[in-house]
N, CA, C and O atoms as a CHARMM CRD file, in Angstrom:
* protein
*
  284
    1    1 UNK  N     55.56100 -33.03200  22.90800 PROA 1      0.00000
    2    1 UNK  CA    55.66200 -31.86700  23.76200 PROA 1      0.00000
    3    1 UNK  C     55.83700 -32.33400  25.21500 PROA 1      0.00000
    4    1 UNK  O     55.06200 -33.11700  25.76300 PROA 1      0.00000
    5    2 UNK  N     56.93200 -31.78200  25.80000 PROA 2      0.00000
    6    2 UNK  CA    56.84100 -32.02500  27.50100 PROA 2      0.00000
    7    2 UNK  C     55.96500 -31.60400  27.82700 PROA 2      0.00000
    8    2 UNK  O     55.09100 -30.93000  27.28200 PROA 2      0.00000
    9    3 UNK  N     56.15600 -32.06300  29.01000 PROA 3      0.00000
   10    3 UNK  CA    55.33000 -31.46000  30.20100 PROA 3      0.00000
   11    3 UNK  C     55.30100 -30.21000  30.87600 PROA 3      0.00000
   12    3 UNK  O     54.40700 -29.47000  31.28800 PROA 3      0.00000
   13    4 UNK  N     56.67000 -30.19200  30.86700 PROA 4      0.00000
   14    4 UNK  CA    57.37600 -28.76600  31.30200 PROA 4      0.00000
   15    4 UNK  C     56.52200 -27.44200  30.22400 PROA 4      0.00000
   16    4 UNK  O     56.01000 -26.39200  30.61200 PROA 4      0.00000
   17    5 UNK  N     56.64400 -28.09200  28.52200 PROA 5      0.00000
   18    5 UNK  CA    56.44900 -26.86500  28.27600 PROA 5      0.00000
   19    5 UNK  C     54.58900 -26.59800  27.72300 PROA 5      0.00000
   20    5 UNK  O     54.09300 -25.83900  26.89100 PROA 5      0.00000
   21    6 UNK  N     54.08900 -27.46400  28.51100 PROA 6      0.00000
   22    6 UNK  CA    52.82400 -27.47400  28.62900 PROA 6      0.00000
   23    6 UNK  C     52.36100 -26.85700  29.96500 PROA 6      0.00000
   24    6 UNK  O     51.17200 -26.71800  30.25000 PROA 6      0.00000
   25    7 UNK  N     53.09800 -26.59800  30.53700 PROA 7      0.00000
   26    7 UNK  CA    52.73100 -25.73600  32.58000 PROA 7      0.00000
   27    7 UNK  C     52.84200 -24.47200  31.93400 PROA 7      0.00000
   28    7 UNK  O     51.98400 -23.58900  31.91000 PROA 7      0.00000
   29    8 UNK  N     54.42500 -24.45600  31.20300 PROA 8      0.00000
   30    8 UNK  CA    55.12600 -22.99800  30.93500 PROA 8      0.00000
   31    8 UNK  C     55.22900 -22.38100  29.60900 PROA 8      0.00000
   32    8 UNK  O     56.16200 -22.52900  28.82000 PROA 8      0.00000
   33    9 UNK  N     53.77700 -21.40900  29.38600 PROA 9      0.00000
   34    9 UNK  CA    54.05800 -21.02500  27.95300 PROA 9      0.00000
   35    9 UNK  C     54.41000 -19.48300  27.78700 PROA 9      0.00000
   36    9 UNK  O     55.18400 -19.02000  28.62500 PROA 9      0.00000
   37   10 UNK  N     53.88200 -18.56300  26.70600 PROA 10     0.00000
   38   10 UNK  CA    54.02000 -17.25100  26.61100 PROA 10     0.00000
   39   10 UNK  C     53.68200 -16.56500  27.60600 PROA 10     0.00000
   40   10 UNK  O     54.48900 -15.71700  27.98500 PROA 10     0.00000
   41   11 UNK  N     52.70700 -16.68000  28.15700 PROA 11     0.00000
   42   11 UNK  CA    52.01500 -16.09000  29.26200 PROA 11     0.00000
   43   11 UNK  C     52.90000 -16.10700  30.51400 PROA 11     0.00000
   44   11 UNK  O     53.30200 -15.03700  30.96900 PROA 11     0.00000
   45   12 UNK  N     53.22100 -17.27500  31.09300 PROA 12     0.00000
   46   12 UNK  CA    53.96800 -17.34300  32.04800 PROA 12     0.00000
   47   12 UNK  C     54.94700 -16.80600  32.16200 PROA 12     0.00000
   48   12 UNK  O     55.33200 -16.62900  33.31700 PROA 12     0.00000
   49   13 UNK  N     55.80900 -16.29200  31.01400 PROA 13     0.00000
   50   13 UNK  CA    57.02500 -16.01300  30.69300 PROA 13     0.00000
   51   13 UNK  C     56.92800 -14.64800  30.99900 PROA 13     0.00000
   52   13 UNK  O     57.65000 -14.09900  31.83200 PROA 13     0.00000
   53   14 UNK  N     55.80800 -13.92500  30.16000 PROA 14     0.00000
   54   14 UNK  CA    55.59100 -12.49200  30.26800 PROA 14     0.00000
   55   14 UNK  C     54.73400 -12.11100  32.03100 PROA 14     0.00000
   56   14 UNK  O     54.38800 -11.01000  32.45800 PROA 14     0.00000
   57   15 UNK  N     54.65300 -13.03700  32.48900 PROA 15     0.00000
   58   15 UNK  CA    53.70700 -12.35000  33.66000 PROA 15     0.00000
   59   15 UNK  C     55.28000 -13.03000  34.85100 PROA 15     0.00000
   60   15 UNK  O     55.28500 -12.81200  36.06200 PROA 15     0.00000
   61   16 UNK  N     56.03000 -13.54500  34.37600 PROA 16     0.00000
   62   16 UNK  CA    57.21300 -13.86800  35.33300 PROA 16     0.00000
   63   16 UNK  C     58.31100 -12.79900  35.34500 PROA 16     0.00000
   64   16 UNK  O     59.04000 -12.33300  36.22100 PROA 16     0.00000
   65   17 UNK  N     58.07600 -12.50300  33.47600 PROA 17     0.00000
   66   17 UNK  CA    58.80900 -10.93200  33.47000 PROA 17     0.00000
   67   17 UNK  C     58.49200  -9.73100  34.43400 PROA 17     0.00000
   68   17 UNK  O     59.31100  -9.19900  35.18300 PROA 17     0.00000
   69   18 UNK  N     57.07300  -9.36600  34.28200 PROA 18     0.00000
   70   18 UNK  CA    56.32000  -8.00100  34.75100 PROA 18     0.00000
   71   18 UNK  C     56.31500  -8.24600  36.44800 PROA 18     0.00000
   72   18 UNK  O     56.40800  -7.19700  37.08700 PROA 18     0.00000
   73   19 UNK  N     56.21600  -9.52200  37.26400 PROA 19     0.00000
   74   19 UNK  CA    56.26600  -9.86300  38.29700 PROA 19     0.00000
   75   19 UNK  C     58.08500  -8.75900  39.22400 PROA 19     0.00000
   76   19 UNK  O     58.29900  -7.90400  40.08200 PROA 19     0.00000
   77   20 UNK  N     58.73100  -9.49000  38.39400 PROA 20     0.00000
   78   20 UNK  CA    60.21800  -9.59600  38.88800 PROA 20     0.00000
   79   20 UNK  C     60.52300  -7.52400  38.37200 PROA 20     0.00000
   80   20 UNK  O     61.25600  -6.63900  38.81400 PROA 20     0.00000
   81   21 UNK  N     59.71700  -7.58800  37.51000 PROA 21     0.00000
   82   21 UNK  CA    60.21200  -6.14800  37.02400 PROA 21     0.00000
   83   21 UNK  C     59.73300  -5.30500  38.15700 PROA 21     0.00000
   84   21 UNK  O     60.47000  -4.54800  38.78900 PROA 21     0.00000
   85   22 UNK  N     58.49900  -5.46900  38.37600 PROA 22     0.00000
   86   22 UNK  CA    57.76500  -4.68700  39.66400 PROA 22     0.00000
   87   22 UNK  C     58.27900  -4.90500  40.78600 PROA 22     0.00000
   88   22 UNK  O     58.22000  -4.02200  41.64100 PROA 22     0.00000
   89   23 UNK  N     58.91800  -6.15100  41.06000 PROA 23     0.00000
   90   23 UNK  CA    59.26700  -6.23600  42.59500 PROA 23     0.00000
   91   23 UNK  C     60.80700  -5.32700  42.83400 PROA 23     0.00000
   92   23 UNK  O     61.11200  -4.61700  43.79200 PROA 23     0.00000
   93   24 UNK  N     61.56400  -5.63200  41.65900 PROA 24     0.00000
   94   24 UNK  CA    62.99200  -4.84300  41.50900 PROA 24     0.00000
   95   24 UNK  C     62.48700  -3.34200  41.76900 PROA 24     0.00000
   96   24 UNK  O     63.21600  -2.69900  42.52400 PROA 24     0.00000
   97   25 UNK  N     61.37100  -2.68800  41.27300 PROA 25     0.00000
   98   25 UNK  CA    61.42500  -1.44500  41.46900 PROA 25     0.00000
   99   25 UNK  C     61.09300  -1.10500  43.28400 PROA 25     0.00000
  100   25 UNK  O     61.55600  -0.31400  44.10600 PROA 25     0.00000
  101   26 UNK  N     60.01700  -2.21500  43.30800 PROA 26     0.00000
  102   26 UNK  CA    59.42400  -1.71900  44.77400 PROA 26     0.00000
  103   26 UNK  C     60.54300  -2.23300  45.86000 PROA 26     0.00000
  104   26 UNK  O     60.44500  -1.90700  47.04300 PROA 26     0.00000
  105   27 UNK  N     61.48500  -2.96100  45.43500 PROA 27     0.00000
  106   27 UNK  CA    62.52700  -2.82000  45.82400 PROA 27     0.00000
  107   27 UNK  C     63.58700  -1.57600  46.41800 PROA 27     0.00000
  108   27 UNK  O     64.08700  -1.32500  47.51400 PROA 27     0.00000
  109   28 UNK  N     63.62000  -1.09700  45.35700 PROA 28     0.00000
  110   28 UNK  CA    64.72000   0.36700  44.88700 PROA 28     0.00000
  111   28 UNK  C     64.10400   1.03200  45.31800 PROA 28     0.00000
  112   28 UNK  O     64.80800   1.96100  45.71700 PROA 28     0.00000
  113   29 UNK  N     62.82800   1.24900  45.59900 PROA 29     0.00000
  114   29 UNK  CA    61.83000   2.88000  45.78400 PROA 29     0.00000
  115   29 UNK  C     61.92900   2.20100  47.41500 PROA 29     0.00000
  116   29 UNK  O     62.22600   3.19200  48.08300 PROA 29     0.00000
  117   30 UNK  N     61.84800   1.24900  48.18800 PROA 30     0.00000
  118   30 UNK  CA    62.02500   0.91300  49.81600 PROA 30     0.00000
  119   30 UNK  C     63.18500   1.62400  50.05500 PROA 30     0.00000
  120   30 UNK  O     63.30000   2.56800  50.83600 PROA 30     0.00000
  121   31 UNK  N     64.40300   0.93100  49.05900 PROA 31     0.00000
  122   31 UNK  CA    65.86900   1.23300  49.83600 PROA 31     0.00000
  123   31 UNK  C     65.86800   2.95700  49.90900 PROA 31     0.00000
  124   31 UNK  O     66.14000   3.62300  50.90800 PROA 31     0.00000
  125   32 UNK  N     65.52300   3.41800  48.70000 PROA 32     0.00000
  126   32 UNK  CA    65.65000   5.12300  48.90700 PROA 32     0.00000
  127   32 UNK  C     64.87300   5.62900  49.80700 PROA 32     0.00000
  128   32 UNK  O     65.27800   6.64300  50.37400 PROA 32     0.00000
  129   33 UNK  N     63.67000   5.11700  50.14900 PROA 33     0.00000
  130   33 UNK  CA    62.34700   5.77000  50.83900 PROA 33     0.00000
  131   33 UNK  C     63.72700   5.57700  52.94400 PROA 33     0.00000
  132   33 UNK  O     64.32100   6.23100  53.80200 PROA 33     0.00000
  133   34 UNK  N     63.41800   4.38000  52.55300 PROA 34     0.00000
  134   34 UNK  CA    64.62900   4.01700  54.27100 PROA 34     0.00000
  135   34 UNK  C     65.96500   5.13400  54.35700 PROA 34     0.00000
  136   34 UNK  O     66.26400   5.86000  55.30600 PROA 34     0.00000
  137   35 UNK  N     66.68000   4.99300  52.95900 PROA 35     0.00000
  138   35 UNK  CA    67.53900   5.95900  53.14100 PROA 35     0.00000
  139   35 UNK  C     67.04100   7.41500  53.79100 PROA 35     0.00000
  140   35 UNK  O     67.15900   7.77700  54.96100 PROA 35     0.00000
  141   36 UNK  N     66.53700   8.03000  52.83700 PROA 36     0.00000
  142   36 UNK  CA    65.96000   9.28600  53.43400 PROA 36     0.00000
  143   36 UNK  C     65.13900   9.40100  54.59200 PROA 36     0.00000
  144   36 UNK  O     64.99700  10.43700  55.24300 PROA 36     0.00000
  145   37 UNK  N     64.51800   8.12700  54.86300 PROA 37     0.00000
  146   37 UNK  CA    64.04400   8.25000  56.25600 PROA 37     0.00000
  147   37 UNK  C     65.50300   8.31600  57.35300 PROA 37     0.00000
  148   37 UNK  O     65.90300   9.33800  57.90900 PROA 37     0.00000
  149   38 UNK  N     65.94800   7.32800  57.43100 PROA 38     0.00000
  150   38 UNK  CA    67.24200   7.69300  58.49000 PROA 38     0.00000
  151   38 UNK  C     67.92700   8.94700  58.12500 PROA 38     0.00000
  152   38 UNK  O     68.15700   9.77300  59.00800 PROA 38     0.00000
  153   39 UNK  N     68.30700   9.18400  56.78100 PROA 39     0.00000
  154   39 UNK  CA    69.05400  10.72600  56.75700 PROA 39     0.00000
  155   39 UNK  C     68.09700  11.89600  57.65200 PROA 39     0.00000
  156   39 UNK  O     68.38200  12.43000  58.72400 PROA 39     0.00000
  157   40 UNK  N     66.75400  12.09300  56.71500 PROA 40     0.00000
  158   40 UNK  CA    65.48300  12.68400  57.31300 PROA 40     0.00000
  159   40 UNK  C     65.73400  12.95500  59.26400 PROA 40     0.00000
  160   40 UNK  O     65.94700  14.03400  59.81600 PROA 40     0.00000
  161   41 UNK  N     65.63000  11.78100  59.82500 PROA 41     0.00000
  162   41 UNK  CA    65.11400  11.57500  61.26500 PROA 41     0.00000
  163   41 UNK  C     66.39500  11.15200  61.95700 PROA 41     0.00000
  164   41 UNK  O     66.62800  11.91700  62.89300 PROA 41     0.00000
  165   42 UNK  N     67.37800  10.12400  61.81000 PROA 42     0.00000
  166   42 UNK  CA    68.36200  10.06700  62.66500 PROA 42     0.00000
  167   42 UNK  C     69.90400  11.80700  61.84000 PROA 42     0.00000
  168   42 UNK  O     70.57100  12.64200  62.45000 PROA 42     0.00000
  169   43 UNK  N     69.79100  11.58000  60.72900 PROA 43     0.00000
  170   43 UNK  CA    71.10000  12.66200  60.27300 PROA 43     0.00000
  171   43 UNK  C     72.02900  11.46700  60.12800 PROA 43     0.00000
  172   43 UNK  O     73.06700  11.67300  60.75700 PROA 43     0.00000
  173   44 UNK  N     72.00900  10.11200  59.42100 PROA 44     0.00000
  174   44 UNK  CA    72.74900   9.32200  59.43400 PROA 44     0.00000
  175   44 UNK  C     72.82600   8.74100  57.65700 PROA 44     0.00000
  176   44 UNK  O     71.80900   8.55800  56.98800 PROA 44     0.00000
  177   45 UNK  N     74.08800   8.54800  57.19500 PROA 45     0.00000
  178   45 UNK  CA    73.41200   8.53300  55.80200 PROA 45     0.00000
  179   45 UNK  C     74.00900   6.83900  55.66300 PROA 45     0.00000
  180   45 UNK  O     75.04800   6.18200  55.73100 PROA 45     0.00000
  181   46 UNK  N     73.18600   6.76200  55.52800 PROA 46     0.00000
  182   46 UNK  CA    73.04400   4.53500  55.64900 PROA 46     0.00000
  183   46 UNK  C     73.31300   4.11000  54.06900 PROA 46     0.00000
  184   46 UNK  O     72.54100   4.11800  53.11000 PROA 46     0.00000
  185   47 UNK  N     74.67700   3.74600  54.17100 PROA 47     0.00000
  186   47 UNK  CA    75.35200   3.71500  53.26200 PROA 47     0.00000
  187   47 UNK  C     74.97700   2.24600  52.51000 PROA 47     0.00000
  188   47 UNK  O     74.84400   2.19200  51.28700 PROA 47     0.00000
  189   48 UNK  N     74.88600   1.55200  53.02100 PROA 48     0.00000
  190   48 UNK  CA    74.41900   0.26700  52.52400 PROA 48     0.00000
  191   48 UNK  C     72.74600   0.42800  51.77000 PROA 48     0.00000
  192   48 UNK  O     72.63200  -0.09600  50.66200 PROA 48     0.00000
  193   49 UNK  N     72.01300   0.84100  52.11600 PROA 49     0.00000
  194   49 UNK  CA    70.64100   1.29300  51.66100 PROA 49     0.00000
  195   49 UNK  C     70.69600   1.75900  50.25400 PROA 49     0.00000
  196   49 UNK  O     70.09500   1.38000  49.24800 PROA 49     0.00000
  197   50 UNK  N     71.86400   2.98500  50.52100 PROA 50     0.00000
  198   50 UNK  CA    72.12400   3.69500  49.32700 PROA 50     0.00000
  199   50 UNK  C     72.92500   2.86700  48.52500 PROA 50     0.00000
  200   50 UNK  O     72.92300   3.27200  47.36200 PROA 50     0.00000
  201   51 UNK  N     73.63100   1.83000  48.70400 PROA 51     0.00000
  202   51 UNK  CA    74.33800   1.12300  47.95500 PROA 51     0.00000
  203   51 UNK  C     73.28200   0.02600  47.17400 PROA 51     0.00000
  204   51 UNK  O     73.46800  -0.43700  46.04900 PROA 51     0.00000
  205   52 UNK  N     72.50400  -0.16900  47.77900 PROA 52     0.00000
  206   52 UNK  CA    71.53300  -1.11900  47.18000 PROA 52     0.00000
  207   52 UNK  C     70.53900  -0.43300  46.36700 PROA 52     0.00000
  208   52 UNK  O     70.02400  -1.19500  45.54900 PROA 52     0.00000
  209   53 UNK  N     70.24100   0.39100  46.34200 PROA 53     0.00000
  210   53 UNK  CA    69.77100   1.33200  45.35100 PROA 53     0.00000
  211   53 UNK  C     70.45400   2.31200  44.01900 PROA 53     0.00000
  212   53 UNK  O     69.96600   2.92300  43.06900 PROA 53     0.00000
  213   54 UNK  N     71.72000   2.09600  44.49800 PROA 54     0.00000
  214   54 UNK  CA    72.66800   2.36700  43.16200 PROA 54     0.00000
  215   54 UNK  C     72.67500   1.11300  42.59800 PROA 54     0.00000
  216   54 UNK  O     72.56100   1.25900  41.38100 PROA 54     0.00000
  217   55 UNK  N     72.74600   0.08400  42.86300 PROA 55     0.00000
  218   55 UNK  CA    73.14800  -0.91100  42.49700 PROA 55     0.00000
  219   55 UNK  C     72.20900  -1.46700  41.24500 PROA 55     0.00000
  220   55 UNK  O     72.57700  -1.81800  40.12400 PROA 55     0.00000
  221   56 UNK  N     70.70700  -1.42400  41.88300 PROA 56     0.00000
  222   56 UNK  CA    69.38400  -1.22400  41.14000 PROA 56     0.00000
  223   56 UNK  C     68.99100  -0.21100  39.79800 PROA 56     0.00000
  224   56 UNK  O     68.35500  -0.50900  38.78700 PROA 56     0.00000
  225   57 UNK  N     69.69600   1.26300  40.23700 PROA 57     0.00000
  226   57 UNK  CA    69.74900   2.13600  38.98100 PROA 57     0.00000
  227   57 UNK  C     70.60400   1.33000  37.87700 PROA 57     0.00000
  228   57 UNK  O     70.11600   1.05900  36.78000 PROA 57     0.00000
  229   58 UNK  N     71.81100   0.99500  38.21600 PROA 58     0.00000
  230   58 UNK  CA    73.23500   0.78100  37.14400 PROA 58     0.00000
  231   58 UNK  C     72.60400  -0.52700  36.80000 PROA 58     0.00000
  232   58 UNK  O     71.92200  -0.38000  35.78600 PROA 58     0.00000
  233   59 UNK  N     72.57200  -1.60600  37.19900 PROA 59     0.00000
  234   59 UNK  CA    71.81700  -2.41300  36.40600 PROA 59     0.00000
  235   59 UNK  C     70.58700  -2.28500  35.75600 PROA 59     0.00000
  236   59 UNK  O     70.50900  -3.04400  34.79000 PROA 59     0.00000
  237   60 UNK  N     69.76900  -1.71300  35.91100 PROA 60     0.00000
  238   60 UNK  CA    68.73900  -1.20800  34.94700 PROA 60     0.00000
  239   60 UNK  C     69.50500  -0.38300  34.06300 PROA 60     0.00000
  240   60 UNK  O     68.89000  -0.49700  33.00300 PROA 60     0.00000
  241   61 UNK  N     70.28400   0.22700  33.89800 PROA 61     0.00000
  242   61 UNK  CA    70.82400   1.30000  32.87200 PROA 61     0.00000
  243   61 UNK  C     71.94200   0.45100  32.38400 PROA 61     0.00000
  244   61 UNK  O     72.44200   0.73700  31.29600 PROA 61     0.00000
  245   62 UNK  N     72.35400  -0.47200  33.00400 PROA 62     0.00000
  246   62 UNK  CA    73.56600  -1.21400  31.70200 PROA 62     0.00000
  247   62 UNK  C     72.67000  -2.34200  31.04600 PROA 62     0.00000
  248   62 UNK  O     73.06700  -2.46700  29.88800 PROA 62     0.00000
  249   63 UNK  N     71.68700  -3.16700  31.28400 PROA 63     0.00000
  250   63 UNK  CA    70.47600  -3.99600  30.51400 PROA 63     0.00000
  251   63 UNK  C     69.77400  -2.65000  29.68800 PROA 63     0.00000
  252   63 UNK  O     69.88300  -2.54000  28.46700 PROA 63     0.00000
  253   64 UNK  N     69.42100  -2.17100  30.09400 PROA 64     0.00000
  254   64 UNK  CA    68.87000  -1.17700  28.81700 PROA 64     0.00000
  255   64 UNK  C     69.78400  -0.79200  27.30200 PROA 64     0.00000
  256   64 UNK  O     69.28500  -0.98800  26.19400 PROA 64     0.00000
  257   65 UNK  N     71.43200  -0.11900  27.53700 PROA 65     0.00000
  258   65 UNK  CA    72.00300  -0.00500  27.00500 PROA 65     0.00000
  259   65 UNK  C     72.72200  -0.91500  26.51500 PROA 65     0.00000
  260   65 UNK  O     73.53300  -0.66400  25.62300 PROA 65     0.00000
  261   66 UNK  N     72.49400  -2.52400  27.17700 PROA 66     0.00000
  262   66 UNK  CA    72.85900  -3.56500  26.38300 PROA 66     0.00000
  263   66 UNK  C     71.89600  -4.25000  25.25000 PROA 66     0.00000
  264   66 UNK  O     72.28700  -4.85700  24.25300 PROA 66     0.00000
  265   67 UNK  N     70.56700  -4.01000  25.63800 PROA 67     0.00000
  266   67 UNK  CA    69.56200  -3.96000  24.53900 PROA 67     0.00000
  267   67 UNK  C     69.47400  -3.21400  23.36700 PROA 67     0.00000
  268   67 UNK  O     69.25100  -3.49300  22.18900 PROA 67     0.00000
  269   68 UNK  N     69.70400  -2.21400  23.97800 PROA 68     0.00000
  270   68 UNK  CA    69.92900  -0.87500  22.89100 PROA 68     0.00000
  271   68 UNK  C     70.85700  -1.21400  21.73500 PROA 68     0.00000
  272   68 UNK  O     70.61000  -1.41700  20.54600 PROA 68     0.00000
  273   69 UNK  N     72.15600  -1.21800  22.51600 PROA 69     0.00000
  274   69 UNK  CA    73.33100  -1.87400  21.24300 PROA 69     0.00000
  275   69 UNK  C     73.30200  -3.02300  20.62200 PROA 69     0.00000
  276   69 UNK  O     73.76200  -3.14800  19.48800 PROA 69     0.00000
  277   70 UNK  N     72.64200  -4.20500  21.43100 PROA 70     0.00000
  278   70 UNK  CA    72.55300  -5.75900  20.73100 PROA 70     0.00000
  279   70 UNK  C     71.21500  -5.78500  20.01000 PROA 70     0.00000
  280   70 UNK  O     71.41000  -6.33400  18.92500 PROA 70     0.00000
  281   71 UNK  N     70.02200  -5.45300  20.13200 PROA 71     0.00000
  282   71 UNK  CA    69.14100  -5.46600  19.46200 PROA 71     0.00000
  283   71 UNK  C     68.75800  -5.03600  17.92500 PROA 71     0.00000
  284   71 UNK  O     67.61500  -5.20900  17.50200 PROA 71     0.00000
């Protein structure tokens, strides 16, 4: 057995999953929260914000539906 896979077992794998899963969301919920704040307070619709938060939906919804069909 390496070494490698003596640092890195099930655990790590699943808490590296749930890590990255949570940060992607608190991610997506910033970019929308900013969006609507500038729409909200300046009347400016910050297109890049919103682009990074579509971007976040459609990849979560094409990995889902690629699970869906390959699984």
């Amino acid at each position: 057995m390496s070494i490698f896979a003596r640092l890195v077992d099930e655990r790590f794998i699943a808490h590296r999953n749930r890590s990255t899963s949570l940060a992607g969301k608190a991610g997506a919920l910033l970019a929308i929260v900013l969006f609507c704040y500038h729409l909200w307070v300046n009347g400016v619709w910050s297109w890049d914000l919103l682009a990074v938060a579509a971007t976040v939906a459609l990849v979560k919804v094409a990995v889902l539906a690629w699970y869906l069909i390959n699984d």
